[in-house]
C-alpha positions in Angstrom: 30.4 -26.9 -51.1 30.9 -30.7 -51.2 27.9 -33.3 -50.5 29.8 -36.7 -49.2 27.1 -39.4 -48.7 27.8 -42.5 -46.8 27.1 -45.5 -49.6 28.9 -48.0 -47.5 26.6 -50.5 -45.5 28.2 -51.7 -41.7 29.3 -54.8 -41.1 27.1 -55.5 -38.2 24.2 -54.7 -39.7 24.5 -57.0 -43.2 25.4 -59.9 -40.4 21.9 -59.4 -38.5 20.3 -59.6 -41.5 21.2 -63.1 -42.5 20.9 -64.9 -39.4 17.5 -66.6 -38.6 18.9 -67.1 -34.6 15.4 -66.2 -33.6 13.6 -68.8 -35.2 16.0 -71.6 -34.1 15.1 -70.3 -30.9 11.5 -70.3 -30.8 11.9 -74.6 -32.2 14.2 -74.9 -29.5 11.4 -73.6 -27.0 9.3 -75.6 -28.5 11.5 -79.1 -28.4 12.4 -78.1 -24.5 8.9 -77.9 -23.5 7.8 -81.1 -25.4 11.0 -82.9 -24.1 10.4 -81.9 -20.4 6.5 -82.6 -20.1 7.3 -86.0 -21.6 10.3 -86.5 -18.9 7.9 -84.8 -16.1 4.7 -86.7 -16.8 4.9 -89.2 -19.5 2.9 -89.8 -22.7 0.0 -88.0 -21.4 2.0 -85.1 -20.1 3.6 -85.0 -24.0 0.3 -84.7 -25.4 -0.8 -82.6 -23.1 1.1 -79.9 -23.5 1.7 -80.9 -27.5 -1.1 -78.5 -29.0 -0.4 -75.3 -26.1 3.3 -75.9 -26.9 2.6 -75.3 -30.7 0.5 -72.8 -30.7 2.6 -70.8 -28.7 5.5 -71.6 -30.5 3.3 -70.5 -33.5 3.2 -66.9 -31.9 6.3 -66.3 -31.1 7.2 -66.7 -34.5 4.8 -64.3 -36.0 5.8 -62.5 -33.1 9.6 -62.3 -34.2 9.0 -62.5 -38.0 6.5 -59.1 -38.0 8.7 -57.3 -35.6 
């Protein structure tokens, strides 16, 4: 009787762990909400929604970085 173990990793799976996609995506939440508050309402609008926007932003990240 012959044990065969599979020792070779896939392909997908060694390109998923590489790519930080999620991350740019949470900036780029981040960067749309500023640039639209500040397009919708001005300066005041911008800071505003600055701190909400960051914290949030702040969250997703632990959020996609802990799993």
């Amino acid at each position: 009787m012959s044990t065969t173990f599979d020792t070779t990793r896939h392909i997908r799976q060694t390109a998923q762990d590489d790519e930080p996609w999620p991350i740019w995506a949470a900036l780029m939440v981040f960067l749309n909400i500023l640039v639209i508050a500040g397009m919708t309402y001005g300066l005041p609008g911008l800071v505003a929604v600055m701190v909400p926007a960051a914290i949030g932003m702040i969250l997703l990240l632990m959020l996609i970085v802990t799993g």
